[in-house]
Residue frames as qw, qx, qy, qz and C-alpha x, y, z in Angstrom:
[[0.000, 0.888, 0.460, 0.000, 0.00, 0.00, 0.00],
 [0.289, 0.632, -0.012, 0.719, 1.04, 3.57, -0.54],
 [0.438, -0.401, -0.475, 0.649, 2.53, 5.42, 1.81],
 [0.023, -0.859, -0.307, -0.410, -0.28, 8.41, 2.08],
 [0.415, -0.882, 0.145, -0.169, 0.88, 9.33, 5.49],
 [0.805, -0.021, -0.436, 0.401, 4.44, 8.89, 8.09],
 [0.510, -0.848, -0.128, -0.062, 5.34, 9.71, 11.27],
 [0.715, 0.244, -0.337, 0.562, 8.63, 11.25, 12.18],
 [0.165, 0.334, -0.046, 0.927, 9.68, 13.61, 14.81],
 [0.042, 0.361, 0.497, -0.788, 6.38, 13.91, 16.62],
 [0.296, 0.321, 0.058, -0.898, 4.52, 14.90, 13.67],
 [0.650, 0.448, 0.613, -0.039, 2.03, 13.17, 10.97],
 [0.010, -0.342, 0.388, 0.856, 3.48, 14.15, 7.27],
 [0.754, 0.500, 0.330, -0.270, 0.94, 13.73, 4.39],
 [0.312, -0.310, 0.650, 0.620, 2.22, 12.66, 1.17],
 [0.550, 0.603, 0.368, -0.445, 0.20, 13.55, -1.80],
 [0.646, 0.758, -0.072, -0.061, 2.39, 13.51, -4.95],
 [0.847, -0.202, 0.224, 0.437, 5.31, 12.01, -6.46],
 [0.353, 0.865, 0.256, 0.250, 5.21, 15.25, -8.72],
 [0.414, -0.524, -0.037, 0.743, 7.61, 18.20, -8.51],
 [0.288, 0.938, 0.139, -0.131, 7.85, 21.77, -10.08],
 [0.090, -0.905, 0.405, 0.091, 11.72, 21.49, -9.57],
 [0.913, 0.205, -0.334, 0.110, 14.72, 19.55, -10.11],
 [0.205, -0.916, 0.316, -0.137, 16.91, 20.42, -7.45],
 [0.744, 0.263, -0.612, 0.057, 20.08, 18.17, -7.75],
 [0.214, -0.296, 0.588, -0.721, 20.13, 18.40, -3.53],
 [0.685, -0.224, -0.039, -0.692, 16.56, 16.47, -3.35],
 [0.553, -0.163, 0.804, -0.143, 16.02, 13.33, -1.53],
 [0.855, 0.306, 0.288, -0.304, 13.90, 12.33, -4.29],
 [0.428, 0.776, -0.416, -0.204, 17.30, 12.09, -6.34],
 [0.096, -0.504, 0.774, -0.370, 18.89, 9.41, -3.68],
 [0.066, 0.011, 0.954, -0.292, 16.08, 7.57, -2.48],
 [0.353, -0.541, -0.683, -0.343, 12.23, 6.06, -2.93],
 [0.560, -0.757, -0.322, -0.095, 11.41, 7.72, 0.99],
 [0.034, -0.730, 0.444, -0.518, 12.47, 8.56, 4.50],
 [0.521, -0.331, 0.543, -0.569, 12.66, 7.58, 7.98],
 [0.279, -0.004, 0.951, 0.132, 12.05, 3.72, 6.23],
 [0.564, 0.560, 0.510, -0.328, 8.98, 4.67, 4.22],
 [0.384, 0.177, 0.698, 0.578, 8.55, 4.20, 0.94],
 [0.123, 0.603, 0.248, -0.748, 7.13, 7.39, -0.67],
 [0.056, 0.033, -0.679, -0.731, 6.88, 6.24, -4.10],
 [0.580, 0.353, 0.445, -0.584, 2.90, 6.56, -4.67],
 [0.358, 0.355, 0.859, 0.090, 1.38, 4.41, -7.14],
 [0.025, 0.639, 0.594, 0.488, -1.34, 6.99, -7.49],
 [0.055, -0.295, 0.153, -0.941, -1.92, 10.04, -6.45],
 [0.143, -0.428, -0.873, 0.187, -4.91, 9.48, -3.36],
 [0.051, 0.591, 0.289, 0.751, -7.62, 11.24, -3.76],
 [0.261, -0.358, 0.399, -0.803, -9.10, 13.72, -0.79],
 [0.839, -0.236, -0.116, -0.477, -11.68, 11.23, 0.28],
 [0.890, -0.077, -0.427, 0.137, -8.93, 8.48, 0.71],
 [0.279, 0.467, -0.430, 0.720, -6.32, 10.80, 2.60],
 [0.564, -0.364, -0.013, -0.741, -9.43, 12.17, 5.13],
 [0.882, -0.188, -0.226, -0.368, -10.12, 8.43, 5.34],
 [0.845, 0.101, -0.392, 0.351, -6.62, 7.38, 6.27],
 [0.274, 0.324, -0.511, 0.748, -6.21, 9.82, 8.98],
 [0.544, -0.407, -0.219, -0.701, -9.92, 9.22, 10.09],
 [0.963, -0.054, -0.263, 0.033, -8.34, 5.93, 11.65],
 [0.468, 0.227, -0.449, 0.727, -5.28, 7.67, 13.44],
 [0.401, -0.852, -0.174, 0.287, -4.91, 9.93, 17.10],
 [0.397, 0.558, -0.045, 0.727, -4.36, 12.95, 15.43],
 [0.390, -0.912, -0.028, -0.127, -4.06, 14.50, 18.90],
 [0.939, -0.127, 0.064, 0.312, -0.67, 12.62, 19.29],
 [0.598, 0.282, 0.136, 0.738, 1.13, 14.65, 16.96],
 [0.376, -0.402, -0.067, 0.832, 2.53, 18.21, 17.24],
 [0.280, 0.593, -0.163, -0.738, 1.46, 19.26, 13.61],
 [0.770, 0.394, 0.489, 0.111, 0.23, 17.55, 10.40],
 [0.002, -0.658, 0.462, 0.594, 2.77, 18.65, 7.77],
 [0.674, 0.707, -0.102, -0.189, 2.21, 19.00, 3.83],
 [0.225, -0.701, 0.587, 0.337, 5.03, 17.53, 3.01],
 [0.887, 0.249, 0.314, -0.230, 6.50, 14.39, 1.05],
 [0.633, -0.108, 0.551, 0.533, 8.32, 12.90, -2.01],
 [0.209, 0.482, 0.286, 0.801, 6.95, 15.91, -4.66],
 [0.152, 0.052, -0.203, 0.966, 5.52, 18.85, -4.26],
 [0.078, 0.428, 0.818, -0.377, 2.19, 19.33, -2.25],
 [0.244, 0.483, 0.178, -0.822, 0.96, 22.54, -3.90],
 [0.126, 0.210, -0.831, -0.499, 0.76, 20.91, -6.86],
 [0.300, -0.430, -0.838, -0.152, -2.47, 19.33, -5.48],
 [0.085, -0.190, 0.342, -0.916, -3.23, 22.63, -4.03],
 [0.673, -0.231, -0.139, -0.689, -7.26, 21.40, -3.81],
 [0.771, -0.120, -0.610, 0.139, -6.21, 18.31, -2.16],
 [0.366, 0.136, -0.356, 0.849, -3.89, 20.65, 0.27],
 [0.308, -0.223, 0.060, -0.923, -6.94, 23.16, 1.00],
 [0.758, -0.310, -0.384, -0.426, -9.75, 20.39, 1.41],
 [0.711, -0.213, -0.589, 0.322, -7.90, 18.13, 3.98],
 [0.189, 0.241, -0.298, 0.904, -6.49, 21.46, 5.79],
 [0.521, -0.390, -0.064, -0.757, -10.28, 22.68, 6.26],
 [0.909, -0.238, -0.336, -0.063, -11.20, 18.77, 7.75],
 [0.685, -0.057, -0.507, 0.521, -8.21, 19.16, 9.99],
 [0.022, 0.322, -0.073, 0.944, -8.70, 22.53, 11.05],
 [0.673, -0.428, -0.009, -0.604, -12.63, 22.25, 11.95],
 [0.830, -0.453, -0.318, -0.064, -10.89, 19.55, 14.59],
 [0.136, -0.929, 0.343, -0.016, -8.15, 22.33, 15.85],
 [0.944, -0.067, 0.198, 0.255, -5.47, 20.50, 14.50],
 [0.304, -0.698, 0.436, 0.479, -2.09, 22.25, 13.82],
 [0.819, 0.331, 0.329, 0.335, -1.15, 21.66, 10.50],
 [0.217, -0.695, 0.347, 0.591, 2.01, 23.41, 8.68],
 [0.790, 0.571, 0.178, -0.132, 2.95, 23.23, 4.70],
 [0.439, -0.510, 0.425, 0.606, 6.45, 22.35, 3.61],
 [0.566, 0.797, 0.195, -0.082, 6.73, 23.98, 0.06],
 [0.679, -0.199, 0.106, 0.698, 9.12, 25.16, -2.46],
 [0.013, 0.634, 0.339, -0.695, 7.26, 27.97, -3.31],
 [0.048, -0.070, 0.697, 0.712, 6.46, 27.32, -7.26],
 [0.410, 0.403, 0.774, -0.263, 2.92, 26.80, -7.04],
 [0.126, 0.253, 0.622, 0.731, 1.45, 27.44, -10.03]]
């Protein structure tokens, strides 16, 4: 199974795309499939309904912050990025966006 979510640090990252706006020759995604032992290569991109559903099934109280984050680049699914925010938000959850600031 794709790795939608992973926990490192205290926090819950989301992964949402294997996509990027950049090549940076610095990127993890140049080195390795993941982090922390996960495998961030995604099959498919999951849609907002499965993401929602796969964190519907966690104690997001646990974590510090739910961070945008991942093996591409989250804004890229900016409507994926906004929808899940709102659902985390309307249960005060902390949530943070790690970007490289290309969005389109």
């Amino acid at each position: 199974m794709d790795a939608i979510y992973y926990e490192a640090h205290k926090n819950l990252y989301i992964n949402l795309t294997n996509r990027c706006s950049a090549d940076c020759v610095f990127c993890i995604r140049n080195f390795a499939d993941g982090v922390y032992g996960y495998d961030l290569r995604l099959s498919r991109e999951p849609t907002t309904e499965e993401v929602i559903g796969a964190l519907e099934g966690l104690d997001l109280s646990k974590y510090r912050e739910i961070v945008f984050t991942g093996l591409g680049e989250p804004t890229i699914r900016f409507d994926v990025v906004l929808a899940v925010t709102r659902w985390l938000k309307s249960r005060n959850i902390r949530v943070r966006l790690d970007t490289n600031g290309q969005a389109a």
